[in-house]
C-alpha positions as CSV (number, residue, x, y, z in Angstrom):
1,X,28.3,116.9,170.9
2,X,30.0,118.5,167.7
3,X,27.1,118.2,165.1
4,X,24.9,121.4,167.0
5,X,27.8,123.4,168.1
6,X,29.9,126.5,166.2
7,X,33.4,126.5,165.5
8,X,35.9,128.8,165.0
9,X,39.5,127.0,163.8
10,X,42.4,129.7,163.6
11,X,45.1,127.9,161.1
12,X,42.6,125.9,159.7
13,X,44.4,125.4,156.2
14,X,47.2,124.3,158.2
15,X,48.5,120.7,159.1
16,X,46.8,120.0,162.3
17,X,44.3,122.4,162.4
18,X,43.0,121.3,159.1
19,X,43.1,117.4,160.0
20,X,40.9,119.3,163.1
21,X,37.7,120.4,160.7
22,X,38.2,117.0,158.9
23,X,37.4,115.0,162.3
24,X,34.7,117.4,163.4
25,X,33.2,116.7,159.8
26,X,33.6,112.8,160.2
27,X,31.6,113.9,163.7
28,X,28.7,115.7,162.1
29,X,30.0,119.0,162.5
30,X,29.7,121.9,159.5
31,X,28.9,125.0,161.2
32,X,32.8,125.8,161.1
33,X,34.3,129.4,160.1
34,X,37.9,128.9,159.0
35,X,40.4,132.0,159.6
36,X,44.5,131.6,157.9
37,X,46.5,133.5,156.2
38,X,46.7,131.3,153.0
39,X,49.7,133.8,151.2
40,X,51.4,132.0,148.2
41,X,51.6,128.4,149.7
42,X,49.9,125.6,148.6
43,X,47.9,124.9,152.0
44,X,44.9,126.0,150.1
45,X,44.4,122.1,149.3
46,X,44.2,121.0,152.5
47,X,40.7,123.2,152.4
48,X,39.0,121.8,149.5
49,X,37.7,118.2,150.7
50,X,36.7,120.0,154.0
51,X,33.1,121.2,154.7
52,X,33.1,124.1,156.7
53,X,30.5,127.4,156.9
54,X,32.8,130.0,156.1
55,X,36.8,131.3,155.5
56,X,37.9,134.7,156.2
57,X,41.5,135.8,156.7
58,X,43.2,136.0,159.9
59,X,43.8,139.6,159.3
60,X,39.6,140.2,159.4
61,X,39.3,137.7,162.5
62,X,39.4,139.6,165.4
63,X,37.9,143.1,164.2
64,X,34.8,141.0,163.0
65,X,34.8,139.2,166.0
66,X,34.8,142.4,168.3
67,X,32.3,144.5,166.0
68,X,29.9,141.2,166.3
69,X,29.6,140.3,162.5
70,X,30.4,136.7,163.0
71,X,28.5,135.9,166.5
72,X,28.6,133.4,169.1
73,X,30.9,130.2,169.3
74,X,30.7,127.5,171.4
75,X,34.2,126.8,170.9
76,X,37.6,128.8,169.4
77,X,40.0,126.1,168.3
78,X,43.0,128.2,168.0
79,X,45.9,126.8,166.1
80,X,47.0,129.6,164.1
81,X,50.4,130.6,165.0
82,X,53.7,130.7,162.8
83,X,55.4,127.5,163.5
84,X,59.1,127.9,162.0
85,X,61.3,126.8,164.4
86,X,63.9,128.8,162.6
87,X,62.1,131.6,162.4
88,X,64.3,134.8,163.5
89,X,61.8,137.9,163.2
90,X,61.1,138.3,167.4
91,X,58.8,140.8,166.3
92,X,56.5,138.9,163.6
93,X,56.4,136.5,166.1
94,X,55.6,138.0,169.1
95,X,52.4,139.5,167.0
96,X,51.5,136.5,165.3
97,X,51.9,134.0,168.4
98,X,51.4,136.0,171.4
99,X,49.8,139.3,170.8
100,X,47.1,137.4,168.5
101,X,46.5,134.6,170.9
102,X,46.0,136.8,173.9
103,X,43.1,139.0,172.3
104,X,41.9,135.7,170.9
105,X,41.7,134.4,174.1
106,X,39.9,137.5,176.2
107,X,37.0,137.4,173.4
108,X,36.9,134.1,173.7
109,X,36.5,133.9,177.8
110,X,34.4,137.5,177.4
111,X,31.7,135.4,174.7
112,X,31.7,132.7,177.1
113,X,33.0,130.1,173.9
114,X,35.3,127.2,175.3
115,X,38.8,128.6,174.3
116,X,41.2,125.9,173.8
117,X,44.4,126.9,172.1
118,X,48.1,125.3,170.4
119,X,51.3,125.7,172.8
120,X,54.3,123.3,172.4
121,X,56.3,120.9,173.4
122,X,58.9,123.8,172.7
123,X,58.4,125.5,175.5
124,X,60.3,122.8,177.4
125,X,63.8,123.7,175.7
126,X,66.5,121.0,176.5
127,X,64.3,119.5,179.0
128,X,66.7,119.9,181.5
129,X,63.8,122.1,183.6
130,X,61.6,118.6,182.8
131,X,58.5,118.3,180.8
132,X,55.5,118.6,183.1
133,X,52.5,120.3,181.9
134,X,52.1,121.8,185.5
135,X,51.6,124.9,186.0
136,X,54.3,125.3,189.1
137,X,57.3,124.9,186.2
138,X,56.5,127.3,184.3
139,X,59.1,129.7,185.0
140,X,61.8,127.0,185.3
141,X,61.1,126.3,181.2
142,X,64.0,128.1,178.9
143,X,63.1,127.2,174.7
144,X,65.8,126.6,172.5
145,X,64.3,129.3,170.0
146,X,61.9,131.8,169.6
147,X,59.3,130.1,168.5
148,X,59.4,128.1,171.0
149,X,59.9,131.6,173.7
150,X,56.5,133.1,172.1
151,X,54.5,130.3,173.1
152,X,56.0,130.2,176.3
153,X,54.9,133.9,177.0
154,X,51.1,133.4,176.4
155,X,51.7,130.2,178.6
156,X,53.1,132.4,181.4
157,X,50.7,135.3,180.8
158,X,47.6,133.0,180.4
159,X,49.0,131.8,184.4
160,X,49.2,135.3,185.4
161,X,46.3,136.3,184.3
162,X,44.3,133.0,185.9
163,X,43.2,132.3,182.3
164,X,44.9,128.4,182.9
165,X,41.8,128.0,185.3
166,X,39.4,128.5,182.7
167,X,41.4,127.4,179.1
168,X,43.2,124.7,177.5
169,X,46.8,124.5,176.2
170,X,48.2,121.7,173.9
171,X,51.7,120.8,173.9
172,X,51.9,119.0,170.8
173,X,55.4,117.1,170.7
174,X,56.4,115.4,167.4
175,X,53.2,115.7,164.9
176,X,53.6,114.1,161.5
177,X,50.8,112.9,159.2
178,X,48.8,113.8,155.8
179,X,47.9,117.6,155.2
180,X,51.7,118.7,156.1
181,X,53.0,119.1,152.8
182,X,52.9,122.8,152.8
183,X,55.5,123.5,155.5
184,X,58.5,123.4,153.8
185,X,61.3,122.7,156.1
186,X,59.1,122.3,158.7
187,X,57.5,119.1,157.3
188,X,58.0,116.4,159.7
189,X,61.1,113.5,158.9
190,X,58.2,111.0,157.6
191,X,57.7,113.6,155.0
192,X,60.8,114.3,153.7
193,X,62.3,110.9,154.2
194,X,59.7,109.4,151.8
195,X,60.9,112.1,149.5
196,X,64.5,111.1,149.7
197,X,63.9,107.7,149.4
198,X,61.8,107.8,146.1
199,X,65.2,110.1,144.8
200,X,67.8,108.1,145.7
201,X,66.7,105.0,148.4
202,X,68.3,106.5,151.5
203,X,67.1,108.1,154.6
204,X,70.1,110.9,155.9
205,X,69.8,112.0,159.7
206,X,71.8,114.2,162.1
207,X,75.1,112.5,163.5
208,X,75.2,113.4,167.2
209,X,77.2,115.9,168.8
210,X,76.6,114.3,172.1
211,X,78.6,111.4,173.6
212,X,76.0,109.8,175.2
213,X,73.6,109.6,172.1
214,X,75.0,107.1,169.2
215,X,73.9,108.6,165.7
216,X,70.6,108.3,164.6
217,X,70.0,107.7,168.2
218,X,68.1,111.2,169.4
219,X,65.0,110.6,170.3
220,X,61.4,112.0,170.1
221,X,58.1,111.3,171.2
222,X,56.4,111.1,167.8
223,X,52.3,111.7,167.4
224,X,50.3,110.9,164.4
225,X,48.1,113.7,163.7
226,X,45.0,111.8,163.8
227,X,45.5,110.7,167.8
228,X,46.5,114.6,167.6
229,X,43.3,115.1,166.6
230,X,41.7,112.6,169.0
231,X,43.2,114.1,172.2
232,X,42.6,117.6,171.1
233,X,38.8,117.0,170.6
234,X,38.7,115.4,174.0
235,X,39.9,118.3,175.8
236,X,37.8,120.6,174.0
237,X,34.9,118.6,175.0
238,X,36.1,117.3,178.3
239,X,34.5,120.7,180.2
240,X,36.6,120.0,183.4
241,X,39.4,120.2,181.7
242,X,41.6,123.5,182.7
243,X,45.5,124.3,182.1
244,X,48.0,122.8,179.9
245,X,48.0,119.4,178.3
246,X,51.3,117.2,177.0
247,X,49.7,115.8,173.9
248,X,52.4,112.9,173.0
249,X,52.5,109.0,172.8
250,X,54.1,108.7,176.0
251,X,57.0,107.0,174.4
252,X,60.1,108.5,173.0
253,X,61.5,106.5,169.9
254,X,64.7,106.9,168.2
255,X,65.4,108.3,164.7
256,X,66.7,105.1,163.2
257,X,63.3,103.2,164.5
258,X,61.2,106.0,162.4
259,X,63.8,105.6,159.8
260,X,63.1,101.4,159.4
261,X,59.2,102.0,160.2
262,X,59.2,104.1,156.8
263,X,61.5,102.4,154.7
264,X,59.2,98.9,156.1
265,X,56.2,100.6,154.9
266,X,57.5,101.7,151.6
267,X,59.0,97.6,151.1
268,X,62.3,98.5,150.5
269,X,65.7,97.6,152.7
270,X,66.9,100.7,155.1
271,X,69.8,102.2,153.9
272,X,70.5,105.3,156.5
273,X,73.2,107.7,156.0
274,X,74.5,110.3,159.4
275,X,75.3,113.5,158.2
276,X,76.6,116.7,160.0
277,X,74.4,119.0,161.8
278,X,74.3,122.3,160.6
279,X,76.1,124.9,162.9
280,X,73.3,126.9,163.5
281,X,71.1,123.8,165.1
282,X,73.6,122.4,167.4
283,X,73.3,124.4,170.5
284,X,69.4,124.6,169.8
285,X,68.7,120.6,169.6
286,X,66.8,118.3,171.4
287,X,68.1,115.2,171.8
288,X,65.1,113.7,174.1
289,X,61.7,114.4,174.3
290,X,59.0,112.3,175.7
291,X,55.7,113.0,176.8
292,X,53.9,112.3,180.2
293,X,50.7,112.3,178.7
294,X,49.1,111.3,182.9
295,X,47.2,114.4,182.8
296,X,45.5,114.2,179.3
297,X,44.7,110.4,180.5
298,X,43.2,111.5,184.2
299,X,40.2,113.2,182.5
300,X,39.4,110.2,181.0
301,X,41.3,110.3,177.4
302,X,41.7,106.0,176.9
303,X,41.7,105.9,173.4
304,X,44.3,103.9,171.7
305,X,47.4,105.8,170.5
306,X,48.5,104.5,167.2
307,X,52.4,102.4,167.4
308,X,54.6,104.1,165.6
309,X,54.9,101.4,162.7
310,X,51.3,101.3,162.2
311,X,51.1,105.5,161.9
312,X,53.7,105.4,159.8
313,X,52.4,102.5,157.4
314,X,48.9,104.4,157.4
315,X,50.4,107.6,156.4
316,X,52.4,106.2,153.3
317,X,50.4,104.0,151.9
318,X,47.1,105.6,152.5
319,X,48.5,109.5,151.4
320,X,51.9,109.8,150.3
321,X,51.6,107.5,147.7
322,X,48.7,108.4,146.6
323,X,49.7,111.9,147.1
324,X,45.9,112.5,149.0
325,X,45.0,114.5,152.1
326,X,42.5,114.3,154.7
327,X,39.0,114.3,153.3
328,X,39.7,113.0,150.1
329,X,36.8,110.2,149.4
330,X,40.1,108.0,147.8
331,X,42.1,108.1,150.7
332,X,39.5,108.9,154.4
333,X,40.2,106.5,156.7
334,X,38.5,105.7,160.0
């Protein structure tokens, strides 16, 4: 399908966004324009094995789209958004996330291009409300944070606007793989684990502030970014796919298991060390997340999701110690 069809990826330096062109590449696909804001970060790299038509800056997307300068697309991947967590400007983030999205989106359905775009696993908060990716929860949902609150918003308004009959939104959970390096604090565990273990041989995680979780014992449904990938294509492609989509493994593991998978992959013994949570993240944690990925399987998603020790393995040996991204002809894998 991909090799005669036009792309637009918003975020595309980014982590999953970029890993996004680099599977539409392995799939024949080049006629790809790239929007980001590439600032004074390094996520620049993640560009240069990629093959894509053009780059422009987020800021020029959507005037260019609406005077007509950059044409038709059969598809608007949109993954752009900032994704700090921590993030505490309501403001930037309501433009960047919500605002953005929902002009992005009525171009989109206006230009008849297959609009398919990132939410989160976020939006779920506690998960006390649950985690279904139905649309009759919705309003039940209250994030932790407001990154989490400004994808929640274009969820709701996408609903109220009966966009979720005609779009697709992903709700990546737990993400990790090559092309992350950029993000800072916002780099998955895998990442900076590997780092701590190279300084000093030991992996430190949060001690619980729950009684019913032991330390080390939270747990999360983690996703390597290439089934990320996999899923995300699907749906794109997958034309009777409407609404919102869990995009998980389906199965929650605990830190200490990601913990052993990378100090296994790296040959060394685990040494793990608990320590305190920092004030600020206590009241805002989650402490389980799992996805129910029944949806995403119903419209005929049956790949095989990568085991946790085998993403893991595949991620450090294959780019972290080699220090290689996606698209590198040292380090591609199938």
């Amino acid at each position: 399908m991909w090799h005669n069809k036009r792309i637009l990826v918003t975020g595309g330096a980014g982590f999953i966004a970029s890993a996004l062109v680099w599977e539409l590449n392995r799939r024949g696909c080049e006629n790809i324009v790239v929007a980001d804001f590439l600032g004074t970060s390094e996520k620049w790299r993640n560009l240069t094995p990629l093959r894509f038509e053009d780059y422009l800056e987020a800021d020029d997307l959507l005037p260019r789209l609406q005077s007509g300068i950059l044409g038709k697309f059969d598809a608007v991947l949109h993954l752009g958004a900032c994704s700090a967590t921590t993030e505490k400007d309501a403001a930037y983030l309501i433009r960047n996330n919500f605002e953005f999205t929902k002009e992005l989106a009525a171009w989109s359905l206006a230009n008849e291009a297959r609009f398919v775009y990132a939410s989160s696993a976020a939006t779920y908060g506690d998960g006390s409300a649950g985690m279904a990716d139905t649309e009759e929860n919705l309003h039940r949902f209250r994030p932790l944070n407001m990154y989490g609150y400004s994808k929640h918003l274009f969820d709701l308004y996408a609903k109220r606007q009966g966009w979720l009959r005609r779009i697709v939104g992903l709700k990546y959970f737990n993400v990790f793989g090559p092309n992350e390096d950029h993000k800072g604090e916002m780099r998955s565990v895998v990442h900076k684990s590997y780092a701590q273990v190279l300084e000093d041989g030991v992996i430190r995680l949060f001690k619980s502030h729950r009684p019913d979780y032991a330390d080390g014992e939270q747990q999360r449904d983690f996703l390597y970014v290439k089934d990320a990938v996999a899923m995300t294509l699907h749906l794109a492609e997958a034309t009777l796919a409407k609404g919102l989509y869990n995009l998980g493994s389906g199965e929650a593991h605990t830190w200490n298991e990601l913990a052993r998978a990378i100090f296994a992959a790296m040959g060394r013994e685990p040494r793990i060390e608990y320590v305190e949570m920092p004030e600020a993240l206590r009241g805002k944690y989650q402490y389980f997340t799992q996805a129910d990925i029944g949806r995403l399987r119903a419209t005929g998603f049956d790949q095989h999701i990568t085991p946790l020790d085998k993403a893991v393995a595949d991620y450090v040996k294959n780019y972290l110690m080699p220090d290689g991204r996606l698209g590198d002809e040292s380090t591609a894998r199938q």
